[in-house]
C-alpha positions as CSV (number, residue, x, y, z in Angstrom):
1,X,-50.5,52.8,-17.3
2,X,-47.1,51.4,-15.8
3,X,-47.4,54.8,-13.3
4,X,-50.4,54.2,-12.2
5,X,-49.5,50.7,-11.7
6,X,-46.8,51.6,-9.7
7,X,-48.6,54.3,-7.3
8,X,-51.4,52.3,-6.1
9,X,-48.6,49.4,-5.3
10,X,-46.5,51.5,-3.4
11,X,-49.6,53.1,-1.7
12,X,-51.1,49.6,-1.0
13,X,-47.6,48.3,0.8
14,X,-47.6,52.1,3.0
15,X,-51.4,51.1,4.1
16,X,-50.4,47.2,5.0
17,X,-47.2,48.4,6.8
18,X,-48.8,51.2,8.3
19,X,-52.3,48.4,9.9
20,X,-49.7,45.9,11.0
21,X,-47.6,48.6,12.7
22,X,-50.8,50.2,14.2
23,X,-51.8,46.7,15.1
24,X,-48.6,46.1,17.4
25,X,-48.4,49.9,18.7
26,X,-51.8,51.1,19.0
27,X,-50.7,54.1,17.0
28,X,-50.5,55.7,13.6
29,X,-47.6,54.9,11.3
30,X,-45.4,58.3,10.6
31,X,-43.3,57.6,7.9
32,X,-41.5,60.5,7.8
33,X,-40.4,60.2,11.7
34,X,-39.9,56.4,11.4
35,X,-37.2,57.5,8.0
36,X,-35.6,60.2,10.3
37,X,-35.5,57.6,13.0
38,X,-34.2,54.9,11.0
39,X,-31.6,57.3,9.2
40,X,-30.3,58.6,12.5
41,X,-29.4,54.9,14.2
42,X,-27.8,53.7,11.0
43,X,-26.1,56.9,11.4
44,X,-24.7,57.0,14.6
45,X,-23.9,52.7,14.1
46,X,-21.7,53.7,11.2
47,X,-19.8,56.4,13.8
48,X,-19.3,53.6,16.4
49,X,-18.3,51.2,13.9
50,X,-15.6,54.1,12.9
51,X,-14.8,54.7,16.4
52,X,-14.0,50.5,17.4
53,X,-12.4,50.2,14.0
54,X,-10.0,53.3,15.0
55,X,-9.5,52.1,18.3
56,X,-8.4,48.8,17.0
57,X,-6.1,50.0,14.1
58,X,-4.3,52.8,16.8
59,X,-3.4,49.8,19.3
60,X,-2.5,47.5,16.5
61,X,0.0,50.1,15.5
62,X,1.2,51.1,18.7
63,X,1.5,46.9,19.3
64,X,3.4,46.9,16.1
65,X,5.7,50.0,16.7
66,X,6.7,48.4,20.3
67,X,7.5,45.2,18.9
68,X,9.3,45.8,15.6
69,X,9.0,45.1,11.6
70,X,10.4,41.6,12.4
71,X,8.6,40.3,15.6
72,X,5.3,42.1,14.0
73,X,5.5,39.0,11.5
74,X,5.1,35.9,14.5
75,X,2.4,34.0,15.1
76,X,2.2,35.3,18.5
77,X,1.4,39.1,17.6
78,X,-1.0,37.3,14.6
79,X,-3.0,36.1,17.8
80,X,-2.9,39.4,19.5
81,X,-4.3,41.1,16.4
82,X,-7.2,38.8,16.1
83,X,-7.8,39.0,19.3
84,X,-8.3,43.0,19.1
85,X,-10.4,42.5,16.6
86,X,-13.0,40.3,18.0
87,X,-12.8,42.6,20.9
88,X,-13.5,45.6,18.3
89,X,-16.3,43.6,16.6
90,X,-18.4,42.6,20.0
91,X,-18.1,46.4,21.4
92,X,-19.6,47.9,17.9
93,X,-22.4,45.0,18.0
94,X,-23.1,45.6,21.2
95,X,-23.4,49.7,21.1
96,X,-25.1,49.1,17.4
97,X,-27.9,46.8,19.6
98,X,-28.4,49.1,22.0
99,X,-29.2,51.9,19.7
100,X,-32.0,49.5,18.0
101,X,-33.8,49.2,21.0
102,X,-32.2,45.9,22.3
103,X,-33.0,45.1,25.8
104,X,-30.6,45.7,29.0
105,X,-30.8,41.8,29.8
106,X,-29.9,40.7,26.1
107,X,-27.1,43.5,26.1
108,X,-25.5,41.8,29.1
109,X,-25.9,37.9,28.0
110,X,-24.1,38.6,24.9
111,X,-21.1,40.7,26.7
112,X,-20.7,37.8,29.0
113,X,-20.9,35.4,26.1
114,X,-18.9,37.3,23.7
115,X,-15.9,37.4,26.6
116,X,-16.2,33.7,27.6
117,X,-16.1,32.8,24.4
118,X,-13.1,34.6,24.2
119,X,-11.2,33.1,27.4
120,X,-12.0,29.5,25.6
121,X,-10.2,31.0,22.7
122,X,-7.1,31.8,24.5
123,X,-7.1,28.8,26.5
124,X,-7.9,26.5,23.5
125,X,-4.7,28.5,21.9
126,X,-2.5,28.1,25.1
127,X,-3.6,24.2,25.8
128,X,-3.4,23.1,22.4
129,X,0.4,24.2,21.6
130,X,1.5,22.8,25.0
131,X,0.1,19.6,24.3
132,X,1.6,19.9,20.5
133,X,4.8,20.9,22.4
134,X,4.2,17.5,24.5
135,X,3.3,15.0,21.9
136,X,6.5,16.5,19.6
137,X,9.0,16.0,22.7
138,X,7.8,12.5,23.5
139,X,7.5,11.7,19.5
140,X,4.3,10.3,19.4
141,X,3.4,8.9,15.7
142,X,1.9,12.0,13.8
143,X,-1.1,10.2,13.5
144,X,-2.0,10.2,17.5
145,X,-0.9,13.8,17.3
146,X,-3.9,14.5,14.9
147,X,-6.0,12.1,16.9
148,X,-6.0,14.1,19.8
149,X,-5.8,17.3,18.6
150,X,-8.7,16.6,16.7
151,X,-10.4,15.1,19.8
152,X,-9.1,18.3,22.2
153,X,-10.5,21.0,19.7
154,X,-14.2,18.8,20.3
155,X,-14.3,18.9,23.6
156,X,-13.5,22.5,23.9
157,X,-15.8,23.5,21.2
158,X,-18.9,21.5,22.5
159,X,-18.1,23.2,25.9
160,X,-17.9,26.5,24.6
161,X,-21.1,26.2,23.0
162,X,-22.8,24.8,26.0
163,X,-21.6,27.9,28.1
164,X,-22.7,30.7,25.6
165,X,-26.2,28.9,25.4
166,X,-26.6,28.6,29.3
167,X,-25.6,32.7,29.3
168,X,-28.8,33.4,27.1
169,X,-31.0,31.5,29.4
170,X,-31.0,28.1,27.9
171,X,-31.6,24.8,29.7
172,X,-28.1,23.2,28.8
173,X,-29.3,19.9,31.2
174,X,-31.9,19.3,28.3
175,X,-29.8,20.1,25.1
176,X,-27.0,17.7,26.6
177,X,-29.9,15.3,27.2
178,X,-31.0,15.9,23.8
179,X,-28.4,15.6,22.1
180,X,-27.7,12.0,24.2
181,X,-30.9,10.7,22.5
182,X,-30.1,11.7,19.0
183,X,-26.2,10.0,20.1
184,X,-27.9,7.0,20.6
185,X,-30.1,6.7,17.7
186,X,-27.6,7.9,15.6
187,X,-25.2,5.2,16.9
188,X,-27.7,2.4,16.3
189,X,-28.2,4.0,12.6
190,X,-24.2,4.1,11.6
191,X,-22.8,0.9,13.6
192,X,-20.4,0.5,10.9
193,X,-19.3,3.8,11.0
194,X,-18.9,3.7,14.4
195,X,-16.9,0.2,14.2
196,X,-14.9,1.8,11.8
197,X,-13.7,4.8,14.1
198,X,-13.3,3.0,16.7
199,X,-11.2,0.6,14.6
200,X,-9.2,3.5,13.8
201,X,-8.6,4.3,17.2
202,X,-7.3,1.2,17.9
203,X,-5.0,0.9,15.1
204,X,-3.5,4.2,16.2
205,X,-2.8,3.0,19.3
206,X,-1.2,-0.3,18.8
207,X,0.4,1.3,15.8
208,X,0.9,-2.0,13.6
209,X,2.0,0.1,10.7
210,X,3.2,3.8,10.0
211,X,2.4,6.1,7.0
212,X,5.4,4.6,4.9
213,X,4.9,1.1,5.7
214,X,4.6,-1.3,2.6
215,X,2.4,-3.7,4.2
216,X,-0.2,-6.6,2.8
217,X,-3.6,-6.2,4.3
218,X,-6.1,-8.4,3.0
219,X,-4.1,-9.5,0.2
220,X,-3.6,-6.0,-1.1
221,X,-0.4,-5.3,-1.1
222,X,0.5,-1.6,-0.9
223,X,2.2,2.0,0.8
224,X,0.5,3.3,3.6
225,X,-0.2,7.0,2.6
226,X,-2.8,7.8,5.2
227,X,-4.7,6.0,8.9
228,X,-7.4,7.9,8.7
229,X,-10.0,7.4,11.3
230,X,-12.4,5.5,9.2
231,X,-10.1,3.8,6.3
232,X,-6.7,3.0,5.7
233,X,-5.1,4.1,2.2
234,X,-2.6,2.1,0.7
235,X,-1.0,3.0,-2.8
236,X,0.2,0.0,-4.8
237,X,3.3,-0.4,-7.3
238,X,0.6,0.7,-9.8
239,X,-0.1,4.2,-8.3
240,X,-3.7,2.7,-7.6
241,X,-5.1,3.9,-4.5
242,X,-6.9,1.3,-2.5
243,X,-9.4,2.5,0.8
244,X,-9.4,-0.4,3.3
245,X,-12.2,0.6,6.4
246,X,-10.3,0.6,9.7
247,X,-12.6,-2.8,10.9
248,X,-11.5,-4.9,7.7
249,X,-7.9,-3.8,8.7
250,X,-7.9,-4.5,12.5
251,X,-9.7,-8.2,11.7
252,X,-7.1,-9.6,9.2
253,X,-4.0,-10.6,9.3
254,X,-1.5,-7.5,8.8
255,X,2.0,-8.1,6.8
256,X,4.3,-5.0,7.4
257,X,7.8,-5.8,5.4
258,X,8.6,-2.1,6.6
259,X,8.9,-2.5,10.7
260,X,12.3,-4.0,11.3
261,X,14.5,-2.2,8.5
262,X,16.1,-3.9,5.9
263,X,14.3,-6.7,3.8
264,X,15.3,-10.1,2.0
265,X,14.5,-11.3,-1.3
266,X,14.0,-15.2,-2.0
267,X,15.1,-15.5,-6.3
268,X,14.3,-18.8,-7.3
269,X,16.3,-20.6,-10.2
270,X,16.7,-23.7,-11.6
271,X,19.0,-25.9,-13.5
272,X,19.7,-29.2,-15.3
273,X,20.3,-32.0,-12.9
274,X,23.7,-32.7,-15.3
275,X,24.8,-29.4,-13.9
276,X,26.6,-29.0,-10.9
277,X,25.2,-26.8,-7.9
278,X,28.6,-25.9,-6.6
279,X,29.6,-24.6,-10.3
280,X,26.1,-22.6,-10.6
281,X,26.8,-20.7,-7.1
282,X,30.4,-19.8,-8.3
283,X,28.9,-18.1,-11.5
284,X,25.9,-16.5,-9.9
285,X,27.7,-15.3,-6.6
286,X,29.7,-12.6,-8.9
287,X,26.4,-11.3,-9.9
288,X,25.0,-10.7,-6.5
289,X,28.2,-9.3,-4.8
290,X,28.1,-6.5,-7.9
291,X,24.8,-5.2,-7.6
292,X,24.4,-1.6,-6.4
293,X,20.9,-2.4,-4.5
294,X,22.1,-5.8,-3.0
295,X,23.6,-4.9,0.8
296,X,26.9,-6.6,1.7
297,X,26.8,-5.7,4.9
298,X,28.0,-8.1,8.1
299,X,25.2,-11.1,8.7
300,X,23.4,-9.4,5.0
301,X,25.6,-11.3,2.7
302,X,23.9,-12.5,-0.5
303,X,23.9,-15.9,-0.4
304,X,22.7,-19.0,-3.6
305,X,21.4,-22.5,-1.6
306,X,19.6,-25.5,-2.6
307,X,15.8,-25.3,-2.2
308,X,15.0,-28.1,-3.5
309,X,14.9,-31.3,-6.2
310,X,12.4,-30.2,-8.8
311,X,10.8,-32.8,-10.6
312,X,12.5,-31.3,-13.8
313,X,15.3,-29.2,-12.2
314,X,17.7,-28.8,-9.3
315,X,16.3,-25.5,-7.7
316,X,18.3,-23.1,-6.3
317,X,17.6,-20.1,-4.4
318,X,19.4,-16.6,-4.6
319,X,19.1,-14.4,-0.8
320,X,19.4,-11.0,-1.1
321,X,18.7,-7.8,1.2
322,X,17.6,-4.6,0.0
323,X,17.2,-1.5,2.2
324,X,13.4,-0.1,3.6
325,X,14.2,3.0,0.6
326,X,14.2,0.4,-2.0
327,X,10.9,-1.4,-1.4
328,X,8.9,0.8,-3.8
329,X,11.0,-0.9,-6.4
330,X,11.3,-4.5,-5.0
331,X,9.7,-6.1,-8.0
332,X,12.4,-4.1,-10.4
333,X,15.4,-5.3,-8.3
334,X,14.2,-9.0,-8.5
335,X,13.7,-8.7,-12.4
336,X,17.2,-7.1,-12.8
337,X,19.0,-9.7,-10.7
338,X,17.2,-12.6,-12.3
339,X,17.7,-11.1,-15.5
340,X,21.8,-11.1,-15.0
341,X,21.6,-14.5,-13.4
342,X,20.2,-16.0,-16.5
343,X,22.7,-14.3,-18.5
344,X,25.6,-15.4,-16.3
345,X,24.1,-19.2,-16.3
346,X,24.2,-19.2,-20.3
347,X,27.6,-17.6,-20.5
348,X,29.0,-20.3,-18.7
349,X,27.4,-22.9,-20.3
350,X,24.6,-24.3,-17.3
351,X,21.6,-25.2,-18.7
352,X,18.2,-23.6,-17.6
353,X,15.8,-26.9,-18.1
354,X,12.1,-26.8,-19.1
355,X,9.9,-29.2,-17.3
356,X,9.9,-32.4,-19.8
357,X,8.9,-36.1,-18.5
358,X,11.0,-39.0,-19.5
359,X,8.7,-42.3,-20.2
360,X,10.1,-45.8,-19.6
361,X,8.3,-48.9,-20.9
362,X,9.1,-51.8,-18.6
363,X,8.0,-55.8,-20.3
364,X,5.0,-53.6,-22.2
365,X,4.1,-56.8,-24.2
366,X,0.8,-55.4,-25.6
367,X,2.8,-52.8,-27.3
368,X,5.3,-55.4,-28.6
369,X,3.0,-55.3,-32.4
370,X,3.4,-51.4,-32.7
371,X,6.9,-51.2,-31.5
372,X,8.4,-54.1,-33.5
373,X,8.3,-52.9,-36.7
374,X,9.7,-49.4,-35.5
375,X,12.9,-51.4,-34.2
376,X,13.1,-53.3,-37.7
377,X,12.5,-49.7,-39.2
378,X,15.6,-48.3,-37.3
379,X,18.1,-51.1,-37.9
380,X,17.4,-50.9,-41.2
381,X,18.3,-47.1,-42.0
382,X,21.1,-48.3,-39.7
């Protein structure tokens, strides 16, 4: 049953193949000439695939032999290599198409296309590292570097594309066209996309930060890991990562504690209004000349001044400069300095008020009933 099943389906699929080929040739289907046919061109394919693919591996060898063990290993012959090998791949495609019945016309477009796709290649290769080489001379901000090579490999892509189209026949006046249309729609659809980009752009440019940079942008305070060309990413003391888009960035106000080197720390302390100011600065300069993170360089000297007169306390204010390498533990260094303050202020005896508020009762005669026999009270136990 499953035999017979199986004859009359392979018979059925011989007759359909065998009308539709009659109904495009105008002749009878031979299936023993079209299997000696088909055997014979993938035959003679696989013996030009064997010839490219020994022609490529004898001058790779001969290349390698020339240059050495050593110089074999450089990017440069890496290039050459692949280069042989597109070379290898387009002359077996070619020759494999033309045994198939390909036409002269179609032969010849795709030679031409294959090789100018190839001189873009090479020139993309050659422009791009001499613009690299540029950009690294000059020290441009890595970020620009990536902007433009990014925006370099584009242009020379779409152009490549648009000149291997035009050598198959294709109107490349309407495709740009085209594709100018869907641009425009697709700009009205993403605005905020595109406001973000060009955000980015900008930001590059006037450079307000650098990947390093602790900044505060919108009152996220954080380590700029990455200006990428839609969002900025900032990693807080917390190992959070925070994505800001590039517009939200280039509208508010931008804190960068990085740009100009060193930074200073405000400490505020208080104490007693008994104590005396001068004495508190003698016991907590010790502390702050000591520190290993605190800088003692010329005009970086850790200074204690008055702020202020609290309503509970005289406050004073410890200033004290850190270097850009210690930033990531700002909050750490303030902690361990106020920490030792404290300790040095109770050593010596200054006191460390708490807010409290002192009440005085001027000629209070209503409270005269309540606070008489309170004073009677006390001169008694007296």
């Amino acid at each position: 049953m499953a035999e017979s099943f199986s004859t009359e389906l392979v018979e059925q699929l011989q007759r359909n193949i065998g009308d539709a080929f009659r109904a495009v040739s105008g002749e009878d289907l031979e299936w023993g000439e079209l299997i000696a046919q088909v055997l014979g061109q993938l035959l003679v394919s696989f013996i030009y695939l064997g010839v490219f693919f020994g022609i490529y591996l004898v001058l790779t060898g001969a290349i390698r032999l020339v240059l050495g063990k050593r110089r074999a290993k450089t990017h440069l012959f890496i290039q050459v290599r692949s280069t042989l090998r597109y070379l290898a791949g387009l002359g077996a495609l070619i020759f494999i198409l033309a045994q198939f019945g390909t036409s002269h016309e179609v032969l010849k477009a795709m030679a031409r296309a294959g090789f100018m796709a190839l001189g873009f290649y090479v020139a993309w290769l050659i422009l791009a590292r001499l613009i690299k080489d540029s950009m690294v001379r000059y020290k441009m901000d890595p970020s620009i570097r990536q902007l433009v090579e990014n925006l370099f490999s584009v242009v020379v892509s779409a152009l490549a594309v648009v000149t291997v189209l035009a050598q198959f026949g294709f109107d490349v006046v309407s495709i740009v066209a085209g594709l100018g249309i869907v641009g425009i729609a697709v700009g009205f659809a993403a605005q905020s996309t595109l406001s973000n980009f060009i955000a980015g752009i900008t930001l590059l440019i006037e450079r307000p930060f650098r990947i390093g940079d602790w900044v505060t942008i919108n009152g996220q305070d954080g380590k700029v890991v990455k200006i990428a060309l839609r969002t900025t990413w900032l990693r807080t003391r917390d190992n959070i990562f925070a994505m800001i888009p590039n517009d939200s960035v280039a509208s508010s106000d931008i804190i960068n504690y990085s740009a100009e080197g060193v930074t200073r720390l405000n400490i505020p302390v208080g104490i007693a209004y008994k104590e005396s100011a001068k004495a508190a600065r003698d016991v907590l300069m010790p502390v702050l000349l000591t520190h290993p993170e605190v800088l003692q360089g010329a005009g970086m000297e850790p200074r204690v001044l008055l702020k202020s007169l609290g309503d509970s306390s005289v406050n004073l204010e410890a200033k004290v400069w850190i270097t850009p390498d210690n930033l990531d533990v700002q909050p750490r260094i303030m902690a361990d300095v106020l920490e030792q303050m404290k300790e040095a202020l109770d050593a010596a005896g200054i006191e460390i008020p708490f807010p409290h508020l002192q009440l005085f009762i001027d000629d209070a005669k209503g409270l005269k009933p309540i606070l008489e026999p309170l004073y009677s009270m006390r001169g008694t136990n007296g």
